[in-house]
Gaussian input, Z-matrix of N, CA and C with variables (Angstrom, degrees):
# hf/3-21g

backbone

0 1
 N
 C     1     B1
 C     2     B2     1     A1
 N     3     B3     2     A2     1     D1
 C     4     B4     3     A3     2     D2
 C     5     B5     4     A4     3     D3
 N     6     B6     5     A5     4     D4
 C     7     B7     6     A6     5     D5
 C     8     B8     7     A7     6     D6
 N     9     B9     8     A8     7     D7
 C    10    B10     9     A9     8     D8
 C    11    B11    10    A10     9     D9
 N    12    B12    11    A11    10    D10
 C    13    B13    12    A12    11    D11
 C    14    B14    13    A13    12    D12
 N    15    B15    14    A14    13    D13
 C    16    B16    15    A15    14    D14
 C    17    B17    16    A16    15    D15
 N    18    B18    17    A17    16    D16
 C    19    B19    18    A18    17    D17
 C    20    B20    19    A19    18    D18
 N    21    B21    20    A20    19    D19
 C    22    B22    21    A21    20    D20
 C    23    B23    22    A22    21    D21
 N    24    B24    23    A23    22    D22
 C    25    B25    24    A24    23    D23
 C    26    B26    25    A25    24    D24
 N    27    B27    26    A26    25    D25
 C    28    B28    27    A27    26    D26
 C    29    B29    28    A28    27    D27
 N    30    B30    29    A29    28    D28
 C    31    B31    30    A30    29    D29
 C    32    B32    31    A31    30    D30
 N    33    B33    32    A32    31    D31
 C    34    B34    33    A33    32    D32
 C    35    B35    34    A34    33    D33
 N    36    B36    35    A35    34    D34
 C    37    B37    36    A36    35    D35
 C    38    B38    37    A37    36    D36
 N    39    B39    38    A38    37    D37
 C    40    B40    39    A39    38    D38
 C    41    B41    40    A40    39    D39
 N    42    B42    41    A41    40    D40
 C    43    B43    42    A42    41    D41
 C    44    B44    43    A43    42    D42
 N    45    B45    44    A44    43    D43
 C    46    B46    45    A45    44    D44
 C    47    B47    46    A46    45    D45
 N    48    B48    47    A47    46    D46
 C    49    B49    48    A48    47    D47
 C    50    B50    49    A49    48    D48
 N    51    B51    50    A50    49    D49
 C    52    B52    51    A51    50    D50
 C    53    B53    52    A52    51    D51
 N    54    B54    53    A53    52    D52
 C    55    B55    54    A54    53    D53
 C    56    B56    55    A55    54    D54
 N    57    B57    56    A56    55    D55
 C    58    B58    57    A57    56    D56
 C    59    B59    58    A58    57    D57
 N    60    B60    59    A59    58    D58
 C    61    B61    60    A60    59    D59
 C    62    B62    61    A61    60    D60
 N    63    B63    62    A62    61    D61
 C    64    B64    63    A63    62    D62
 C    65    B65    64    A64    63    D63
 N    66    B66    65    A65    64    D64
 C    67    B67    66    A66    65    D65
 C    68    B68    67    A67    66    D66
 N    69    B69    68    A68    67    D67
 C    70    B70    69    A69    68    D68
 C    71    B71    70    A70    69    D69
 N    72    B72    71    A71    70    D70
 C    73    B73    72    A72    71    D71
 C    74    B74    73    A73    72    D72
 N    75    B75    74    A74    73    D73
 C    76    B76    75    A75    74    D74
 C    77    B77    76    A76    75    D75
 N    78    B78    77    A77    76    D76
 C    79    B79    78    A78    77    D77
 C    80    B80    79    A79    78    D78
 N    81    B81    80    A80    79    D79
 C    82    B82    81    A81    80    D80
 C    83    B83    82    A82    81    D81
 N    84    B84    83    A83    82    D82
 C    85    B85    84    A84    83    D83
 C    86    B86    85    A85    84    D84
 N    87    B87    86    A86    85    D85
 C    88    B88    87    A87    86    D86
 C    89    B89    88    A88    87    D87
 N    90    B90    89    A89    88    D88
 C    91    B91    90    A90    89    D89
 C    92    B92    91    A91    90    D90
 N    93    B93    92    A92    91    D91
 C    94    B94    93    A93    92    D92
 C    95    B95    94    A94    93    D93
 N    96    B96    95    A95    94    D94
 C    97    B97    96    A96    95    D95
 C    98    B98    97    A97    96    D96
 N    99    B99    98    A98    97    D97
 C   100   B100    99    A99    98    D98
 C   101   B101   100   A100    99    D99
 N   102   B102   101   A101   100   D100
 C   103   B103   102   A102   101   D101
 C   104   B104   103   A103   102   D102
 N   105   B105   104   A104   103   D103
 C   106   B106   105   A105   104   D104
 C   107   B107   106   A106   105   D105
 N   108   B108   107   A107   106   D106
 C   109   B109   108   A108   107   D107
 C   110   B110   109   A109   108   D108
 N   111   B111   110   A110   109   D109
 C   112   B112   111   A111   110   D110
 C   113   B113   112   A112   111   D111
 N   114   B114   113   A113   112   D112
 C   115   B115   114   A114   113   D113
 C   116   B116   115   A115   114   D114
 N   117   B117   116   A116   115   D115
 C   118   B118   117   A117   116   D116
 C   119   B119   118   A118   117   D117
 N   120   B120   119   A119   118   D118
 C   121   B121   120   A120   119   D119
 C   122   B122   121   A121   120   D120
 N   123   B123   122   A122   121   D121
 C   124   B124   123   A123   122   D122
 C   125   B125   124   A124   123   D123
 N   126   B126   125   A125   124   D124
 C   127   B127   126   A126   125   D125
 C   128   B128   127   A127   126   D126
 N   129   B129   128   A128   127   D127
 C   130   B130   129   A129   128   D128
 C   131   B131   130   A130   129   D129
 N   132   B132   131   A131   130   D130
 C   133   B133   132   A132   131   D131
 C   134   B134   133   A133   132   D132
 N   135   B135   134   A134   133   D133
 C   136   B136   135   A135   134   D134
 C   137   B137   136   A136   135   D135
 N   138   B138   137   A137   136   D136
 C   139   B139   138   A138   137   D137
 C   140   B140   139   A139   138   D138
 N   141   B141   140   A140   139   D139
 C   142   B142   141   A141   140   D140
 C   143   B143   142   A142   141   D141
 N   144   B144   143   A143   142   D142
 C   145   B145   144   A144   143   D143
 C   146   B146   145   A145   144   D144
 N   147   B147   146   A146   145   D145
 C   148   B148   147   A147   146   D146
 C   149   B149   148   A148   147   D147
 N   150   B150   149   A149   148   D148
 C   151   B151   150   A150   149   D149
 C   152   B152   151   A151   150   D150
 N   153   B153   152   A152   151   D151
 C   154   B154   153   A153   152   D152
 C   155   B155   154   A154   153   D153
 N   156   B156   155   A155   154   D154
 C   157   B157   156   A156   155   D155
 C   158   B158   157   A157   156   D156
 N   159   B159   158   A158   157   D157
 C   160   B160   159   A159   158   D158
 C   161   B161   160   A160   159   D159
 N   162   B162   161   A161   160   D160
 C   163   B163   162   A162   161   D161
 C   164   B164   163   A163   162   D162
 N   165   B165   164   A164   163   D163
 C   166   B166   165   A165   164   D164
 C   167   B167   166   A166   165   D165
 N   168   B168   167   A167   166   D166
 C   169   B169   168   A168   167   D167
 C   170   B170   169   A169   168   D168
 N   171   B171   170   A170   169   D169
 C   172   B172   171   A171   170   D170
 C   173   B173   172   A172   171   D171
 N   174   B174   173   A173   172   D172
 C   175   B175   174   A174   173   D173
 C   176   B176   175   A175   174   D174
 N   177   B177   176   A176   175   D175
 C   178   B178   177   A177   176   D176
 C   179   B179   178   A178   177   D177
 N   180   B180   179   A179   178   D178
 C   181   B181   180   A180   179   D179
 C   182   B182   181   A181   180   D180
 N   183   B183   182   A182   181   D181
 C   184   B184   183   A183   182   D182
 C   185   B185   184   A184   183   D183
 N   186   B186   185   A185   184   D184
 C   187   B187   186   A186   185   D185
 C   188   B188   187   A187   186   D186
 N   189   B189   188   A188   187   D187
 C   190   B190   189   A189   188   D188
 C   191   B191   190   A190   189   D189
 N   192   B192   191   A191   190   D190
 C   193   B193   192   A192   191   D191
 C   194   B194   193   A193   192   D192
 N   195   B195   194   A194   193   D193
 C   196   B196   195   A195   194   D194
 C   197   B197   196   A196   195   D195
 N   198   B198   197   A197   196   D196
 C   199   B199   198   A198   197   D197
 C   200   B200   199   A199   198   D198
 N   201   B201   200   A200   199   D199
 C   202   B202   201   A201   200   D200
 C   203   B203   202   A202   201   D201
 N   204   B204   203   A203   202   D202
 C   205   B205   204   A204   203   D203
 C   206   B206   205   A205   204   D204
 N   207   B207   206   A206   205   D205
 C   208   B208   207   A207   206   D206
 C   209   B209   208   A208   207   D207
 N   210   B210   209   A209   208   D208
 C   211   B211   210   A210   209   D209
 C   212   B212   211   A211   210   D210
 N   213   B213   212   A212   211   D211
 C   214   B214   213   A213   212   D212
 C   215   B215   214   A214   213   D213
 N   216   B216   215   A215   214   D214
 C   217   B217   216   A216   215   D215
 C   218   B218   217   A217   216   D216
 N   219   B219   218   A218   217   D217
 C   220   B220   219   A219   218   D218
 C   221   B221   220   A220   219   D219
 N   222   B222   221   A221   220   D220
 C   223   B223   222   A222   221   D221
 C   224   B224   223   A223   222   D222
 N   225   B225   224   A224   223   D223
 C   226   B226   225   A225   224   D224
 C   227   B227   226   A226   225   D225
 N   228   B228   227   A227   226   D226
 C   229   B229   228   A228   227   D227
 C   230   B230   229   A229   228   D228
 N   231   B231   230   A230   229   D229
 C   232   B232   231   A231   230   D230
 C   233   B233   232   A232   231   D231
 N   234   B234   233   A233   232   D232
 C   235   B235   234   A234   233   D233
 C   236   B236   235   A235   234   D234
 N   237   B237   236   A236   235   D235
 C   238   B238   237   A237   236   D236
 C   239   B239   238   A238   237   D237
 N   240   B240   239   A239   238   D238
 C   241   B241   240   A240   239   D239
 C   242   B242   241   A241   240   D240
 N   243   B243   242   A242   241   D241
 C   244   B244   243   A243   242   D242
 C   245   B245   244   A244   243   D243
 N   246   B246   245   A245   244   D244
 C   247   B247   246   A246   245   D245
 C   248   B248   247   A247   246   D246
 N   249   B249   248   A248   247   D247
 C   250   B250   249   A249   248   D248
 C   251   B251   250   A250   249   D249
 N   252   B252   251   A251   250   D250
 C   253   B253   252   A252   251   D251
 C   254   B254   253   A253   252   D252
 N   255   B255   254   A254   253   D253
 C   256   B256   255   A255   254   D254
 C   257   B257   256   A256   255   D255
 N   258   B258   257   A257   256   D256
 C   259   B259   258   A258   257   D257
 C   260   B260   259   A259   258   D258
 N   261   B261   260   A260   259   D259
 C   262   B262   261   A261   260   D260
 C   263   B263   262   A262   261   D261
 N   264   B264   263   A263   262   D262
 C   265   B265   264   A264   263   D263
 C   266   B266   265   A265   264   D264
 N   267   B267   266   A266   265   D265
 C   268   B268   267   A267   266   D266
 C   269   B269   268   A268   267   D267
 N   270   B270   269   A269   268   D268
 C   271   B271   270   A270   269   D269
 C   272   B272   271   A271   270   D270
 N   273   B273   272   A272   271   D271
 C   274   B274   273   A273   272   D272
 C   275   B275   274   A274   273   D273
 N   276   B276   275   A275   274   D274
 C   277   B277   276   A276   275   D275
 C   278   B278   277   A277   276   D276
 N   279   B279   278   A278   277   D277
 C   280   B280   279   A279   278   D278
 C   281   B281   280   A280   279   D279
 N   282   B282   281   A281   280   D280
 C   283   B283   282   A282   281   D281
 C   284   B284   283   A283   282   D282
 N   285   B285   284   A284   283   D283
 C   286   B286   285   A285   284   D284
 C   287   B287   286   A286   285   D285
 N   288   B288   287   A287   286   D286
 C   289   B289   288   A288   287   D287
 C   290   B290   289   A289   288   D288
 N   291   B291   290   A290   289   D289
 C   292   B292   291   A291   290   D290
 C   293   B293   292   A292   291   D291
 N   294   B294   293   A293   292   D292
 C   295   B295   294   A294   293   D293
 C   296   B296   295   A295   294   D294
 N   297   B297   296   A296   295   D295
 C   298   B298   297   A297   296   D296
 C   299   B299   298   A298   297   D297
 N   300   B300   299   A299   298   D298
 C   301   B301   300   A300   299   D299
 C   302   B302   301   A301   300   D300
 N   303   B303   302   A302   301   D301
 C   304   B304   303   A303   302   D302
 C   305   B305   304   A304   303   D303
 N   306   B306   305   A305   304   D304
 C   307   B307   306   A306   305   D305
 C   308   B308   307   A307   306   D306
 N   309   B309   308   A308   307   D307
 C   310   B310   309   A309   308   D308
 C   311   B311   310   A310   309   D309
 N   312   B312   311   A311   310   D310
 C   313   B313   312   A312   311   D311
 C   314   B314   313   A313   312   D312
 N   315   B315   314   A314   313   D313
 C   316   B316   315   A315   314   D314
 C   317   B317   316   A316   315   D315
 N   318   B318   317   A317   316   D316
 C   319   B319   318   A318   317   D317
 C   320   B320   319   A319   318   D318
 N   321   B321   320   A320   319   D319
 C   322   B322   321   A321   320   D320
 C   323   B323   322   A322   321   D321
 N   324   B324   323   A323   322   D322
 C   325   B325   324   A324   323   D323
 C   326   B326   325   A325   324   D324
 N   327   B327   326   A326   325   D325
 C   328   B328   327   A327   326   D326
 C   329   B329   328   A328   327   D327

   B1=1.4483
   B2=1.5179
   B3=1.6935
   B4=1.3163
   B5=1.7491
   B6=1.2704
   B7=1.1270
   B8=1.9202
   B9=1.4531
   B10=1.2450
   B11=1.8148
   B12=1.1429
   B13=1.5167
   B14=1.6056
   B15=1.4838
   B16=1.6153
   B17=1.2086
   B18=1.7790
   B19=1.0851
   B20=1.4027
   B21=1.5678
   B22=1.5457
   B23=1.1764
   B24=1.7783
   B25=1.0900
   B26=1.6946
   B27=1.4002
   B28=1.5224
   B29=1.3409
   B30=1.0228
   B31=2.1033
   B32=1.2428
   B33=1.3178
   B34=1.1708
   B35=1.3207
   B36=1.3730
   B37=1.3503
   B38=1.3231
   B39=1.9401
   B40=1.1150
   B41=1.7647
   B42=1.3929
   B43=1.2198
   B44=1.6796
   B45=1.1947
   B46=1.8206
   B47=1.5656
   B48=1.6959
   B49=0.9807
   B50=1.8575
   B51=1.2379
   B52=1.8122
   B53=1.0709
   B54=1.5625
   B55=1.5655
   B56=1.5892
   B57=1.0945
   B58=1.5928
   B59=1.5577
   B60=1.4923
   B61=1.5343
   B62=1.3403
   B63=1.6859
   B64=1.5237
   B65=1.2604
   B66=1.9017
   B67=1.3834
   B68=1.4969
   B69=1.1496
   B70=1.3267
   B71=1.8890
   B72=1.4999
   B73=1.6548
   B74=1.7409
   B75=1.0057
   B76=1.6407
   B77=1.9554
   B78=1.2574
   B79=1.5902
   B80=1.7627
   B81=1.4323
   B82=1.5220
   B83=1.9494
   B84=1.3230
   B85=1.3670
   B86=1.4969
   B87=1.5427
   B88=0.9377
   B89=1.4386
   B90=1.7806
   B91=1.3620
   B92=1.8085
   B93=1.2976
   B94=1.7730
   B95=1.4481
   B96=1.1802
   B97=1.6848
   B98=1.0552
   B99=1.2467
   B100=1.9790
   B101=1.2363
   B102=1.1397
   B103=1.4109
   B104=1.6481
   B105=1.0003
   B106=1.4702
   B107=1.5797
   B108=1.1438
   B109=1.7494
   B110=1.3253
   B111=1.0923
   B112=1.7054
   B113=1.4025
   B114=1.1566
   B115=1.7395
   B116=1.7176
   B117=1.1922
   B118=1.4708
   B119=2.3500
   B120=1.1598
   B121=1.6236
   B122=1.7612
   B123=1.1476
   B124=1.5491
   B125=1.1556
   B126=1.2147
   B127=1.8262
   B128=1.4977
   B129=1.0822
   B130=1.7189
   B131=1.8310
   B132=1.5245
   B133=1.7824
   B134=1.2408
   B135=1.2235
   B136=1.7938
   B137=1.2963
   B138=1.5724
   B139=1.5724
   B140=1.6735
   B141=1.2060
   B142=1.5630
   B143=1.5547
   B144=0.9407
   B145=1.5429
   B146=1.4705
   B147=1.2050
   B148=1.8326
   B149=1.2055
   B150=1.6159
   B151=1.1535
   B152=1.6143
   B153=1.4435
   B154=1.5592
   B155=1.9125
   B156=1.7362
   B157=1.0952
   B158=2.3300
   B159=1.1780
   B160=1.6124
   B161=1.2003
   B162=1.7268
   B163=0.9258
   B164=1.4146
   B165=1.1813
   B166=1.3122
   B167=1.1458
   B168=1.1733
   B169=1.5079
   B170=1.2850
   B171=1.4503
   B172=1.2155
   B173=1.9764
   B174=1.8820
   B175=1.7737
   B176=1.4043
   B177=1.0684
   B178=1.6023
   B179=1.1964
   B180=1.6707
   B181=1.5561
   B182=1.6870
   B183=0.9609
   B184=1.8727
   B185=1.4384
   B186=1.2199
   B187=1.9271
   B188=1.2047
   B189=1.6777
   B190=1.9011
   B191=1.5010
   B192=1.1585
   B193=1.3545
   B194=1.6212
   B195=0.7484
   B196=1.7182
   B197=2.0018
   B198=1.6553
   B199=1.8004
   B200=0.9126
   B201=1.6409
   B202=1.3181
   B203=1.7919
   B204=1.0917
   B205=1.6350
   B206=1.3201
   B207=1.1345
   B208=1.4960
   B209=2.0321
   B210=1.4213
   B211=1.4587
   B212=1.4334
   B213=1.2182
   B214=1.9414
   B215=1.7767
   B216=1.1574
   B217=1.2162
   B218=1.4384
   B219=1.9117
   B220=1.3049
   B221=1.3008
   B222=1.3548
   B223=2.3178
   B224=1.2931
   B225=1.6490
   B226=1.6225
   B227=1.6216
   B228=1.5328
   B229=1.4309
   B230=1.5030
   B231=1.3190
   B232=1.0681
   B233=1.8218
   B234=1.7008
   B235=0.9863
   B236=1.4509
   B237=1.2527
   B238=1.1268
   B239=1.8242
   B240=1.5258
   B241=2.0572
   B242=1.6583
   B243=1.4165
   B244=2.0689
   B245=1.0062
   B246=1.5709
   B247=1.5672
   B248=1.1514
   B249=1.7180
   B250=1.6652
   B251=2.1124
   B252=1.3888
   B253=1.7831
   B254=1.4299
   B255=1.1689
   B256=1.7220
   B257=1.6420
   B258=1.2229
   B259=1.4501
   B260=1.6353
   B261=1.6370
   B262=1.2736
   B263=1.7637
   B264=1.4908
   B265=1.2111
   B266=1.5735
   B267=1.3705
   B268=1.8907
   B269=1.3772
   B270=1.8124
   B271=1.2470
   B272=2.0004
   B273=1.3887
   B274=1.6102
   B275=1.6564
   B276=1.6685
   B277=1.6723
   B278=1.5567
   B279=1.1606
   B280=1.0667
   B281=1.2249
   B282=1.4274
   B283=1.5885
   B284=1.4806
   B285=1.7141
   B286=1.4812
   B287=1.5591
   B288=0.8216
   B289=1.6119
   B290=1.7306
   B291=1.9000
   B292=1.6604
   B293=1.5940
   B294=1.3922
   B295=1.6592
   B296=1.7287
   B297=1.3788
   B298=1.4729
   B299=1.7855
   B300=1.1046
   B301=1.1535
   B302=1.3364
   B303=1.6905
   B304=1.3434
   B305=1.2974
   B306=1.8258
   B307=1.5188
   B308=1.7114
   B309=1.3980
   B310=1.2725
   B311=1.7923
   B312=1.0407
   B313=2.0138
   B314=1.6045
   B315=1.1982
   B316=1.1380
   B317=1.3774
   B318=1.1644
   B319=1.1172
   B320=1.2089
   B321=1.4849
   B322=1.9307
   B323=1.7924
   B324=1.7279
   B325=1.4085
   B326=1.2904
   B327=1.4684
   B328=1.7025
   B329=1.1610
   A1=111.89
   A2=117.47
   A3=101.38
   A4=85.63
   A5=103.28
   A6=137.36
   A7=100.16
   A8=130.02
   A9=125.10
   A10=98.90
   A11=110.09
   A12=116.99
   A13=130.54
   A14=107.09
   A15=94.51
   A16=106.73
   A17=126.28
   A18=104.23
   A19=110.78
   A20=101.71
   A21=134.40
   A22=87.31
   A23=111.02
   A24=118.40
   A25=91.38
   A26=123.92
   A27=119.96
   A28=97.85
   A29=109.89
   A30=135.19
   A31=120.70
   A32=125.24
   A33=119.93
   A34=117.37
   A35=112.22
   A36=119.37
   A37=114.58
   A38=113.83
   A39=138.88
   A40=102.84
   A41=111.31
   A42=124.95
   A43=108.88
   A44=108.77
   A45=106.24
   A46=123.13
   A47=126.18
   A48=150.09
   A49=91.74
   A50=104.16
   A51=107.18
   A52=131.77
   A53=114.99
   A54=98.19
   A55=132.96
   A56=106.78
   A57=112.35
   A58=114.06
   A59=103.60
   A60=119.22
   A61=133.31
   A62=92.44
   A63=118.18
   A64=114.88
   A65=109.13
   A66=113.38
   A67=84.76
   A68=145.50
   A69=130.59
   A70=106.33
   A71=99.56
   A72=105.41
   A73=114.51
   A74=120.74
   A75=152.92
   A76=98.95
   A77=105.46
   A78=112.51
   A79=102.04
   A80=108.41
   A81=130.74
   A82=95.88
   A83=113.40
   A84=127.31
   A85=148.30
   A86=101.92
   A87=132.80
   A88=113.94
   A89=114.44
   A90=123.30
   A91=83.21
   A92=112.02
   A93=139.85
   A94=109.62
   A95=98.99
   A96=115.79
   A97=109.44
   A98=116.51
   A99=128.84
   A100=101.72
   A101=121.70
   A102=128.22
   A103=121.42
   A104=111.36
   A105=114.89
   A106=111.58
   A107=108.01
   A108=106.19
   A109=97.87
   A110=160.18
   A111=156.31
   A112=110.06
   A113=119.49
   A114=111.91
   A115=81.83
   A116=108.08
   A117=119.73
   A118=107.36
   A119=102.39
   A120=120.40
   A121=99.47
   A122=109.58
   A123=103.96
   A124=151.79
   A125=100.39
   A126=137.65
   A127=71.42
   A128=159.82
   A129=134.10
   A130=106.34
   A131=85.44
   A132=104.54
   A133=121.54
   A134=121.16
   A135=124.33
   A136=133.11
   A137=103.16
   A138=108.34
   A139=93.93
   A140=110.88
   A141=122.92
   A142=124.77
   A143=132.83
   A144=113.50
   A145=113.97
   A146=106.30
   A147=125.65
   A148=121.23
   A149=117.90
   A150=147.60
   A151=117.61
   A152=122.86
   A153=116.64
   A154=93.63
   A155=102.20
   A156=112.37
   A157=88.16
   A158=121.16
   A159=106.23
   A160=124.74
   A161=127.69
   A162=121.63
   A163=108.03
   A164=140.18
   A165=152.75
   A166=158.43
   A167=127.22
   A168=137.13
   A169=104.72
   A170=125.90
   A171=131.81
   A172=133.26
   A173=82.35
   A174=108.44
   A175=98.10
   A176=127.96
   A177=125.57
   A178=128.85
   A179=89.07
   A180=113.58
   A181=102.97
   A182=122.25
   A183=105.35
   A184=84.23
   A185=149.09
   A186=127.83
   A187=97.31
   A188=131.01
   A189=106.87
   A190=90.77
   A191=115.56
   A192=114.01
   A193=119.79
   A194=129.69
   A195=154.53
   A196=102.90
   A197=84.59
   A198=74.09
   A199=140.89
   A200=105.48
   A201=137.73
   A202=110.42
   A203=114.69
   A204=135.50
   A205=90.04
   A206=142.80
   A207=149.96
   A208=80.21
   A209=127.02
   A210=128.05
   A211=121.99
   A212=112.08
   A213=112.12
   A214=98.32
   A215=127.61
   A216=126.28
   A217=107.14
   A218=125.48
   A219=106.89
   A220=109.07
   A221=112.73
   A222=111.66
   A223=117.65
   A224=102.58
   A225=98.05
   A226=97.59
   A227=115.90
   A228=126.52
   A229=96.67
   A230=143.92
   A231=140.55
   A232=134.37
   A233=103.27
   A234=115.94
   A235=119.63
   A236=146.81
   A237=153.92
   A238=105.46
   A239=105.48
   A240=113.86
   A241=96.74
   A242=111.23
   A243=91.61
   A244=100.76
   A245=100.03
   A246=116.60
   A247=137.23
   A248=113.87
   A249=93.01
   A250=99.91
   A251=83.91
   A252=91.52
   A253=117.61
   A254=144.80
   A255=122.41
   A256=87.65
   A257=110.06
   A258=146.08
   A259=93.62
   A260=122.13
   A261=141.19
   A262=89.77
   A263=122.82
   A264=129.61
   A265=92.86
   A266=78.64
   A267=92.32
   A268=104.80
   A269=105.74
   A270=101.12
   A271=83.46
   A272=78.35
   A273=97.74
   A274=101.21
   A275=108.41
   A276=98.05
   A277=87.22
   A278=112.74
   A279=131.79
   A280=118.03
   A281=142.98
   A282=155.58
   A283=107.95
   A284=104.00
   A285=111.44
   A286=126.46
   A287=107.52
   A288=131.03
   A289=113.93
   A290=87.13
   A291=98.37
   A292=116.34
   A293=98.29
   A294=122.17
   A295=111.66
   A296=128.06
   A297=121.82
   A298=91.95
   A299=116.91
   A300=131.63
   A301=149.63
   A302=109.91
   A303=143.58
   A304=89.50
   A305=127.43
   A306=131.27
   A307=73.17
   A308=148.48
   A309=153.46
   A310=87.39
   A311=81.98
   A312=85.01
   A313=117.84
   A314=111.26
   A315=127.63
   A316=135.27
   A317=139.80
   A318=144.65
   A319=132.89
   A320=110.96
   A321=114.15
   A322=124.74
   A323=97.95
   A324=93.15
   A325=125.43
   A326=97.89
   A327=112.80
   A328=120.15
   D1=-33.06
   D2=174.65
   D3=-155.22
   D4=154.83
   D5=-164.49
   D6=-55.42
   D7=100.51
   D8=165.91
   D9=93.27
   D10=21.99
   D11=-178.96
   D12=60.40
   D13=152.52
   D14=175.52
   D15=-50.31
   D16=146.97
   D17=161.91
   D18=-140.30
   D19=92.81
   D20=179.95
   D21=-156.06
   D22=174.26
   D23=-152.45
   D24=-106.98
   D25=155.96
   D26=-175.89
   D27=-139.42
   D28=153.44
   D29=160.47
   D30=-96.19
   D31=148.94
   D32=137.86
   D33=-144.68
   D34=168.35
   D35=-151.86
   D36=-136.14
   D37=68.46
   D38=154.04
   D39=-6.30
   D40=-101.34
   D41=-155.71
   D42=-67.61
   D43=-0.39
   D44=-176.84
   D45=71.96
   D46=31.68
   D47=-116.88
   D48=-130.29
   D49=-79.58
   D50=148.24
   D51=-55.37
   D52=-41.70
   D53=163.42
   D54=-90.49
   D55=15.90
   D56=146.15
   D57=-53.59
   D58=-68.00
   D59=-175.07
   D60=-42.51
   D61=-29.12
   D62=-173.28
   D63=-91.30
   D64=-34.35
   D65=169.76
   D66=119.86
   D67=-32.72
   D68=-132.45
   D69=-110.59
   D70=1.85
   D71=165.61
   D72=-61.68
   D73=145.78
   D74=-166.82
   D75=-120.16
   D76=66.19
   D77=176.95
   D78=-43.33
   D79=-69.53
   D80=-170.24
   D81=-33.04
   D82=-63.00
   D83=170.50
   D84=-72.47
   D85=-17.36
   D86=154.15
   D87=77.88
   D88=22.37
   D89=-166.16
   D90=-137.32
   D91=156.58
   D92=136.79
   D93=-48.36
   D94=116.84
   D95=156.33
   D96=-73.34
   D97=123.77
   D98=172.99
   D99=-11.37
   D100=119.20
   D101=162.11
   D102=-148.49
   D103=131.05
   D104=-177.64
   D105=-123.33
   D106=176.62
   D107=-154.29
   D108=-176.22
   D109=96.47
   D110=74.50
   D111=25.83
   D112=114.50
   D113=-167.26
   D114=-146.52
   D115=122.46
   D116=-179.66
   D117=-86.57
   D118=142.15
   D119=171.14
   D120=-12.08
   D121=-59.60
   D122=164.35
   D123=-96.62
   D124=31.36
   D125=147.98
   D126=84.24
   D127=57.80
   D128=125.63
   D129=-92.35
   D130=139.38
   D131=177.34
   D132=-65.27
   D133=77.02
   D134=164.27
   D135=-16.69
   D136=-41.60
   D137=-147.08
   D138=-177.64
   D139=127.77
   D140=167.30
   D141=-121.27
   D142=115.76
   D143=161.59
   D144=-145.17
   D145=143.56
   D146=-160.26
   D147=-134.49
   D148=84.09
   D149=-176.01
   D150=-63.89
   D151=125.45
   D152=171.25
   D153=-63.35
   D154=158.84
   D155=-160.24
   D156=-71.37
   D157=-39.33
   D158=177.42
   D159=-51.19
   D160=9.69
   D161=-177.89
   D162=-134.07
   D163=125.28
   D164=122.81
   D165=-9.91
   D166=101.78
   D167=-142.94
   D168=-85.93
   D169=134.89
   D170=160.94
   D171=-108.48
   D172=107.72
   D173=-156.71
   D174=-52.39
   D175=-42.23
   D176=-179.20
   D177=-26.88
   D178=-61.62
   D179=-178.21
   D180=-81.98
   D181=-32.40
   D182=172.63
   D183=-62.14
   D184=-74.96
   D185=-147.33
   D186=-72.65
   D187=-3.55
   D188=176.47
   D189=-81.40
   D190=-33.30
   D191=-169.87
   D192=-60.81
   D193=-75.35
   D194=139.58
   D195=-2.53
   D196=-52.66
   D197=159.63
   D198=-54.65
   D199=-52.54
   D200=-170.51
   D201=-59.62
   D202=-46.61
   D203=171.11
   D204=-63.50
   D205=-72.89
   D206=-136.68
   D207=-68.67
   D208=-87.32
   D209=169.90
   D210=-17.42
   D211=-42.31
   D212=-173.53
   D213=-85.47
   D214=-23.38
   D215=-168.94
   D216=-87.91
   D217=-40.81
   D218=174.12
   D219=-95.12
   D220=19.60
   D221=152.02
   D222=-103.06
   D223=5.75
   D224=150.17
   D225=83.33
   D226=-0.06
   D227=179.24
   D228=88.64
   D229=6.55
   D230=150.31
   D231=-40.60
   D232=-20.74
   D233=177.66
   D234=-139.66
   D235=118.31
   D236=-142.70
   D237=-126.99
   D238=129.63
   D239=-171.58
   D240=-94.70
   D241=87.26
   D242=169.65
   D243=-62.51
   D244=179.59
   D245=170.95
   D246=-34.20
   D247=122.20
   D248=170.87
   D249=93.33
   D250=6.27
   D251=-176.17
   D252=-60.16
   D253=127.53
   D254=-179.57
   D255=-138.06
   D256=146.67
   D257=164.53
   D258=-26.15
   D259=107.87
   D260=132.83
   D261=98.56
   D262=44.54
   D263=149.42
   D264=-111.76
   D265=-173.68
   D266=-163.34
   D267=-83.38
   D268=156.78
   D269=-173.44
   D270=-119.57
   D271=-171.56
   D272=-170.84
   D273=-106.14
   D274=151.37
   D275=-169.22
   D276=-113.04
   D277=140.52
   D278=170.89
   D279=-64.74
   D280=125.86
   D281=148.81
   D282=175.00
   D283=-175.97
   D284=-177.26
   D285=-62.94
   D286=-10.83
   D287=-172.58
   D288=-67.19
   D289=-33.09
   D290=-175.78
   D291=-86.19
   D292=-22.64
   D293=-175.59
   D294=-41.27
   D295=79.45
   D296=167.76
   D297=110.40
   D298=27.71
   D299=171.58
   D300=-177.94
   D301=59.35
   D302=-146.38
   D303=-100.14
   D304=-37.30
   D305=-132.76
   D306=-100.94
   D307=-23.90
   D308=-142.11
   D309=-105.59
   D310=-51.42
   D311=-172.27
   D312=-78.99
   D313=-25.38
   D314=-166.28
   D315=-85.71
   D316=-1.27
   D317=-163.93
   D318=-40.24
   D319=73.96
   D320=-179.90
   D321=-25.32
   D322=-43.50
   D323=-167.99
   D324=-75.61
   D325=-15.69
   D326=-175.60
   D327=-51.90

């Protein structure tokens, strides 16, 4: 799926055991509906998303993502990835200052 493997750590869930928990088990079928989950060092859930099986996941964006968490967590939440964030563009600094004026600070196309 990507060149030198995911490289985060992944599950899966043979018996439907986690995805009970998660919600995302298929009893009738006896498999998990696509589901993904970002679960940060202290087991809280980041990020979820749960795809019907005709649709297709895009691996990229789980590791922009995973980055993006991985960056806000050692700034202590000091620094925040908008949309469209990729590894060693600018991030956004967190405080009141930014509040109602992200689109001023922010400039995607740059």
């Amino acid at each position: 799926m990507v060149e030198g493997g995911f490289p985060f750590p992944m599950l899966t869930d043979a018996g439907g055991r986690i995805g009970s928990v998660y919600g995302v088990y298929d009893e009738a079928s006896g498999v998990d509906v696509r589901g993904r989950f970002i679960i940060d060092p202290d087991g809280i859930v980041q990020a979820i998303e749960i795809l019907t099986p005709p649709v297709g996941r895009q691996v990229k964006e789980s590791i922009r993502q995973v980055q993006a968490f991985q960056l806000v967590r050692a700034t202590k939440g000091a620094e925040a990835c908008p949309a469209g964030w990729e590894p060693g563009k600018p991030t956004l600094k967190v405080g009141p200052e930014l509040v109602g004026k992200v689109w001023e600070v922010w400039k995607p196309g740059e």
